[in-house]
C-alpha positions in Angstrom: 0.0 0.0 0.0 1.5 3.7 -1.5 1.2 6.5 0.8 -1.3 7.6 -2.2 -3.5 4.4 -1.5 -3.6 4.9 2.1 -4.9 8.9 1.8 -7.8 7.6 -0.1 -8.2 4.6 1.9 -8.7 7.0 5.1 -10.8 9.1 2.9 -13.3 6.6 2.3 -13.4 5.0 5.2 -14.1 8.5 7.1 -16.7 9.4 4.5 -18.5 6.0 4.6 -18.3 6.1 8.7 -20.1 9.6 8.5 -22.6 8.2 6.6 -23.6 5.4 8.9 -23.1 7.8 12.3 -25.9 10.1 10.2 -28.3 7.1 9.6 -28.3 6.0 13.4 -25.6 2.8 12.2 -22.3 1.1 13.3 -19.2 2.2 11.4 -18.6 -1.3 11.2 -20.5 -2.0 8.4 -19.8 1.3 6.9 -15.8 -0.2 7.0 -16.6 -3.1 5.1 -18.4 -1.7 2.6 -15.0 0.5 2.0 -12.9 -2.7 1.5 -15.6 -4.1 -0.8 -15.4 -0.6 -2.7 -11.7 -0.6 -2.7 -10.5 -4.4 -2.5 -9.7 -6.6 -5.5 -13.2 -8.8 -5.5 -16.3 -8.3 -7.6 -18.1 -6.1 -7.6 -15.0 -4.6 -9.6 -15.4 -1.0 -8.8 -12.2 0.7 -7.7 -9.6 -1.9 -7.2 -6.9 0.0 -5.5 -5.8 -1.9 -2.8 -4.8 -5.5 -2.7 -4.2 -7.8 1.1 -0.7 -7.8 1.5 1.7 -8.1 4.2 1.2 -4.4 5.2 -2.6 -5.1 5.2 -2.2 -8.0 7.3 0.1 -6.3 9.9 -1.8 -3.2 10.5 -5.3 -5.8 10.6 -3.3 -7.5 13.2 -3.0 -4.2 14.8 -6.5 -3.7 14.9 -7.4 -7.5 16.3 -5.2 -6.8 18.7 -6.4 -4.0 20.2 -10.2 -4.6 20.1 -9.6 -7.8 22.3 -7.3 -5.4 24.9 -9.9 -3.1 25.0 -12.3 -5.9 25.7 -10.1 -7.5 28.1 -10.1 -4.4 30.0 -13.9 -4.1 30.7 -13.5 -7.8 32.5 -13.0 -8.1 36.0 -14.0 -10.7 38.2 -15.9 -7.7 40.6 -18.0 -7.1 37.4 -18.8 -11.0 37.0 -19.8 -11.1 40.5 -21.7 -8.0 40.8 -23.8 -9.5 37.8 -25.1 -12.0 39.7 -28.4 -14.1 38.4 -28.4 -12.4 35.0 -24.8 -13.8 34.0 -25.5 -17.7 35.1 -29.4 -17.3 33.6 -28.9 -15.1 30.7 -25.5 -16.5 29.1 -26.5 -19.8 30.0 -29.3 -19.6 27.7 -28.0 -16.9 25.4 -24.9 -19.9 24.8 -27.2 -22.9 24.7 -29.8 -21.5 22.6 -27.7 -19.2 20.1 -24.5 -21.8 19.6 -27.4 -24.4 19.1 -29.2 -22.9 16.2 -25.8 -21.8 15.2 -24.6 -25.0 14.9 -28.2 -26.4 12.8 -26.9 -23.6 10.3 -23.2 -24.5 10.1 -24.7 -28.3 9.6 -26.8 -27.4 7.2 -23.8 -25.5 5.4 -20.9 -27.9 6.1 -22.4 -31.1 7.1 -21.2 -32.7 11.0 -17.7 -30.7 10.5 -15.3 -28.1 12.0 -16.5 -26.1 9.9 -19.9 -26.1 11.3 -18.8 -25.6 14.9 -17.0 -22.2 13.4 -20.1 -21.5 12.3 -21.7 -21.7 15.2 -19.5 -19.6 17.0 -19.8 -16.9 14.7 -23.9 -17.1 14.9 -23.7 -17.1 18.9 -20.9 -14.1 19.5 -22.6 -10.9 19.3 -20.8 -7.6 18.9 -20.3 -6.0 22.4 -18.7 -2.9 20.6 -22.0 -2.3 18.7 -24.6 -3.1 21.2 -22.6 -0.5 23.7 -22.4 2.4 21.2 -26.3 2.1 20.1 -26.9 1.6 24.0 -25.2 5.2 24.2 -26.3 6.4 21.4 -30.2 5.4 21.2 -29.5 6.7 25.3 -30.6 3.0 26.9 -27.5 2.5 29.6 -30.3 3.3 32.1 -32.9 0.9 31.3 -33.3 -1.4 33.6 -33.5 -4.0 31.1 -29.6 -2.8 30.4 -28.2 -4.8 33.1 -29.0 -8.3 31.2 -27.6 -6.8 27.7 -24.2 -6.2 29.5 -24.5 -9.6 31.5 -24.8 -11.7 28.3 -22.5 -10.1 26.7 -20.1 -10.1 29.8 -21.2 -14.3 29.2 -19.9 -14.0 25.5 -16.8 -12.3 26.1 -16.1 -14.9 28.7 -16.9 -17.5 26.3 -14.7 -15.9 23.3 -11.6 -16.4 25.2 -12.2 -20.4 24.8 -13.3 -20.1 21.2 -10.5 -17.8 19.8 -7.9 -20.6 20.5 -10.2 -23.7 19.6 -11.0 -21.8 16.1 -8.0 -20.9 15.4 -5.9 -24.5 16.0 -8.1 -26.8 17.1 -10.1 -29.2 14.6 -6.9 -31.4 14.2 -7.6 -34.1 16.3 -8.7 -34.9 19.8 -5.1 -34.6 21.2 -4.2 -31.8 19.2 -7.4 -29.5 20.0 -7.2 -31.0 23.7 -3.9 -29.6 24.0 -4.7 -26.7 22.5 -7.2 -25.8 25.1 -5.6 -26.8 28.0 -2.9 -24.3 27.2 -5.5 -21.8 26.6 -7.3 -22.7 30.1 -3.8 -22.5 31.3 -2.9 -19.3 29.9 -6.2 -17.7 30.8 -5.8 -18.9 34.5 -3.1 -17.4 34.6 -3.7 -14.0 33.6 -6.7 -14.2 35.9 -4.3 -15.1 38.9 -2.1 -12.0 37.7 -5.0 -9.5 37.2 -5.9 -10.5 40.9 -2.5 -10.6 42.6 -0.2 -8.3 40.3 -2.9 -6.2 38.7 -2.6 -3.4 41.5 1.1 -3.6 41.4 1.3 -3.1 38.2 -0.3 0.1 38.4 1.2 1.4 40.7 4.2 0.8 38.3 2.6 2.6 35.4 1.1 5.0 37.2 5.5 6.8 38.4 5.8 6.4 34.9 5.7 10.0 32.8 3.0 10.5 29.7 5.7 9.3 27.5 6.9 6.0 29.3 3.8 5.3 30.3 2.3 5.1 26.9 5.4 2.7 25.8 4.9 0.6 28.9 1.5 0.0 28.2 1.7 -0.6 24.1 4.9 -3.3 24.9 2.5 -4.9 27.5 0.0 -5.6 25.3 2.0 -6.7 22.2 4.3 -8.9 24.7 1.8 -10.9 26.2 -0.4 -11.6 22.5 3.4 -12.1 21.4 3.8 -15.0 24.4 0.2 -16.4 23.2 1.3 -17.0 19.6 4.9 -18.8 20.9 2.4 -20.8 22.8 0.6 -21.8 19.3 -2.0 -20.3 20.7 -4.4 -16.5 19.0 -2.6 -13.4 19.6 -5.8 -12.3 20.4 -6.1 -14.5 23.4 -2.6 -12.8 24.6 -4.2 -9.2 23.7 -7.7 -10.0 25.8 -5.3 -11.1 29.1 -3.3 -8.5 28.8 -6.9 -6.2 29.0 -8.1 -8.5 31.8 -4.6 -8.6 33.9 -4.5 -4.2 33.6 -8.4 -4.0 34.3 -7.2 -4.4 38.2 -4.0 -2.1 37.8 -6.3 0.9 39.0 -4.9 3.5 35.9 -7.2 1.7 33.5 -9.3 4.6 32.7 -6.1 6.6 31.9 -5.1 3.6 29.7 -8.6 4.3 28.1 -8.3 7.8 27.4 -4.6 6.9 25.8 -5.5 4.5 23.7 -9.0 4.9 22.5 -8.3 7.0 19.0 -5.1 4.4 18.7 -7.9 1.1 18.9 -10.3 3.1 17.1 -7.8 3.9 13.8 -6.6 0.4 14.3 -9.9 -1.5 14.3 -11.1 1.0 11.4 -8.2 -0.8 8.9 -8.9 -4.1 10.9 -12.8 -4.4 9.5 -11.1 -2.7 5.9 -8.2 -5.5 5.6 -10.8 -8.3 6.4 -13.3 -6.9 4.0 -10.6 -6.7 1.2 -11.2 -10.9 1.2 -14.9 -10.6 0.6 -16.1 -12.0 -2.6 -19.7 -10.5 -3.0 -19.7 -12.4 -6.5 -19.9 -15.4 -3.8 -23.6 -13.9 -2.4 -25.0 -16.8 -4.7 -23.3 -19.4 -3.0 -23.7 -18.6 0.5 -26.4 -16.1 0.2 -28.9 -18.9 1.8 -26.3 -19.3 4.6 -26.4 -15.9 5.7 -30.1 -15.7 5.6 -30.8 -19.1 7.3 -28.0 -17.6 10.2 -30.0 -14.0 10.1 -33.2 -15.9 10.9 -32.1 -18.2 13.6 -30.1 -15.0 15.1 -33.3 -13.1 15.2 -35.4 -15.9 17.1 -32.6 -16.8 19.0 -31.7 -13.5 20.4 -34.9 -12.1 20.4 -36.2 -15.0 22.4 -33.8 -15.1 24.2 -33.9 -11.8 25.5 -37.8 -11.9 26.6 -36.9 -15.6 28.6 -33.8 -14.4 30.4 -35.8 -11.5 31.1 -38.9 -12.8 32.3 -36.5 -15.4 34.8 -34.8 -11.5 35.9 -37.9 -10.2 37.1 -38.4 -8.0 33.9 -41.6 -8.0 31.6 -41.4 -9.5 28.1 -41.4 -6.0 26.0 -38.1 -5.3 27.9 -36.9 -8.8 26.9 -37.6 -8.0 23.6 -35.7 -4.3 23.8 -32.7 -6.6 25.5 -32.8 -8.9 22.8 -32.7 -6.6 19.7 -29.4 -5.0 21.2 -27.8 -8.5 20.5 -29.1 -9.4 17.1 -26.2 -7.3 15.7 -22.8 -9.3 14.8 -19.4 -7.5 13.9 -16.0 -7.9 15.5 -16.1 -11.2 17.1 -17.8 -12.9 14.3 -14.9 -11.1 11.6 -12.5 -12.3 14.3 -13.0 -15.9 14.7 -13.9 -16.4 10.6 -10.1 -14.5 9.8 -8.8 -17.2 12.9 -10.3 -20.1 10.8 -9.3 -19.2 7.7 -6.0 -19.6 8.5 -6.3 -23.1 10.5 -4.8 -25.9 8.0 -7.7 -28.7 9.6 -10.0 -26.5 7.8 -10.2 -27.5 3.4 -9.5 -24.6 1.8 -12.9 -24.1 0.1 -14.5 -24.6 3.5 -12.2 -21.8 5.0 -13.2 -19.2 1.8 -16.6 -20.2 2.7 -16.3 -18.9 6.2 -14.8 -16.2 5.1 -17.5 -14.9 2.9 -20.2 -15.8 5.3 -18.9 -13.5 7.8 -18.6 -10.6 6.0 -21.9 -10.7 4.4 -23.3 -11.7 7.5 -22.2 -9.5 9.8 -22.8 -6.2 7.2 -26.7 -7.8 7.3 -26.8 -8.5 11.2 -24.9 -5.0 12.0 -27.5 -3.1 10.0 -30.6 -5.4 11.3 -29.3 -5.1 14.8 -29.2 -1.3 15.1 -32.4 -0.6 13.2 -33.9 -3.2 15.1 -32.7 -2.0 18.7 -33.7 1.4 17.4 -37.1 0.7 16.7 -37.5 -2.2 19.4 -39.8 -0.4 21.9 -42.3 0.8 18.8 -42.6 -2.9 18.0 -42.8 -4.0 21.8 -46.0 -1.3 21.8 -47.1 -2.9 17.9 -47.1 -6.5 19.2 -48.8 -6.2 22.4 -50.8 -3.1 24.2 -49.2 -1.6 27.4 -49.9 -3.9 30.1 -50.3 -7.1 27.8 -46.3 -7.7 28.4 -46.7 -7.4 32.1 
């Protein structure tokens, strides 16, 4: 990529965000429209950047730092202070979601890897778009809010398992088994450090000047999803420890406020780079995937939301608002699809499949989601009369 390249890259993927941020939408989507636009796939419009080893580095970048940032929202206090609607609401969110994702990657792939990747990608919803429209659509004091951010407190809990099993396991039983007890291993221990070294730690950081401090952080973070991938292991397993072992350092919301615009530019060429490798010439193909995995995500989620929430103690039109702010799919979904398709037990048309799922998938679930959660206390009001819900 020329200097030239990247000026109109950023250009487009600033114009396209706008766009979306006007119409009430994730940039997400917005992002991989711009790769489609600009990658070397039909449709052939602009054709001016192709995936190479610059692309893949900075997307690396981007992965990286999404699953820090996610790692530093964890904390066991958080789990705890969850309570009922963690154990209630992920338990069903996983068995119900991964289930029906799993019917569609059967469907797709026959009894397979493949299918289980599948349904990983169906049951992961996108924490970083159900938290901006939460903001955005001003929901974060609903009551009904608590059981969004429990689930997805569930999911990201869950991801950590998945990120390593997607990305090396499928090779065999001893090969995946050892894959995951390294990534139990690996995971215990960050835990252990985040609750024994994490206030150390910032107390460290926290003598350190602007400069050093910023350094400290950034070698942190690319040690520890370097260690992961020595381990055979995801870097982004390594990047999402690193999150969880600072979340207890007690200079996390500085590390925030450092590093925001840096995940934020990072993850904006992270969504571009992955959507250079969409194929939208392949909507034929897997066109009846996607919709099949739009479908079971919308009764899935939805219903979901209203039984989780009617086992918390809320009424069913809040289980539906709940619910619609998890139909939308994005960087967890792009994440573990760019894992597989780099996983050797996976045939190489199986892994292009995956691929072009994802993207397509996730620009229809991001769009659904948002319109949906945007719209989801009109339709609680169309379905059923106030007080029919109680």
């Amino acid at each position: 990529m020329t200097l030239s390249e990247l000026a109109v890259t950023i250009a487009v993927l600033g114009a396209l965000g706008l766009v979306a941020s006007r119409f009430g939408l994730s940039a997400i989507p917005a992002y991989l429209l711009a790769g489609i636009i600009l990658g070397p796939n039909d449709p052939q419009l602009v054709q001016l950047v192709q995936p190479s080893e610059v692309t893949d580095f900075v997307a690396e970048l981007g992965l990286i730092f999404l699953l820090f940032f996610l790692g530093l929202e964890f904390s066991v206090e958080r789990l705890v202070r969850s309570g009922r609607h963690v154990g209630l609401g992920g338990a069903a969110d996983l068995l119900v979601n991964a289930g029906l994702g799993l019917l569609v990657g059967i469907a797709a792939f026959g009894p397979t890897f493949a299918a289980v990747v599948v349904a990983a990608c169906v049951y992961v919803s996108s924490s970083a778009i159900a938290v901006k429209a939460l903001i955005d659509f001003r929901r974060l004091a609903d009551d009904e809010t608590d059981l969004v951010l429990a689930i997805l407190l569930f999911e990201d809990i869950a991801i950590a398992a998945m990120l390593g099993f997607v990305a090396t396991g499928g090779g065999g039983v001893a090969t995946t088994a050892g894959v995951t007890v390294k990534a139990l291993l690996f995971v215990g221990a960050a835990l252990a450090a985040s609750r024994w070294l994490g206030a150390w730690l910032g107390r460290q950081l926290a003598r350190l000047e602007l400069e050093f401090f910023v350094l400290a952080v950034f070698g942190f973070v690319i040690a520890m999803s370097a260690v992961a991938k020595e381990l055979e292991l995801s870097e982004a397993i390594g990047a999402l420890m690193a999150g969880v072992v600072l979340s207890e350092s007690g200079v996390r919301e500085e590390i925030e406020q450092r590093f925001f615009s840096v995940r934020d530019v990072f993850a904006a060429f992270f969504f571009f780079a992955f959507a250079l490798t969409i194929d939208v010439s392949r909507l034929g193909d897997v066109g009846w995937i996607v919709l099949l995995a739009l479908a079971a995500t919308l009764v899935g989620k939805v219903g979901v939301g209203v039984v989780a929430g009617r086992l918390g103690g809320f009424t069913a039109r809040q289980g539906i608002n709940a619910g619609a702010a998890l139909v939308a799919h994005g960087e967890f979904t792009i994440i573990l699809a760019q894992l597989a398709a780099g996983n050797a037990a996976l045939a190489l048309a199986d892994r292009d499949t995956i691929v072009a799922f994802a993207g397509l998938y996730v620009l229809a679930s991001a769009t659904l989601g948002v319109v949906l959660m945007k719209e989801s206390k009109r339709l609680g009001r169309l379905l059923r009369p106030a007080g029919g819900f109680e």
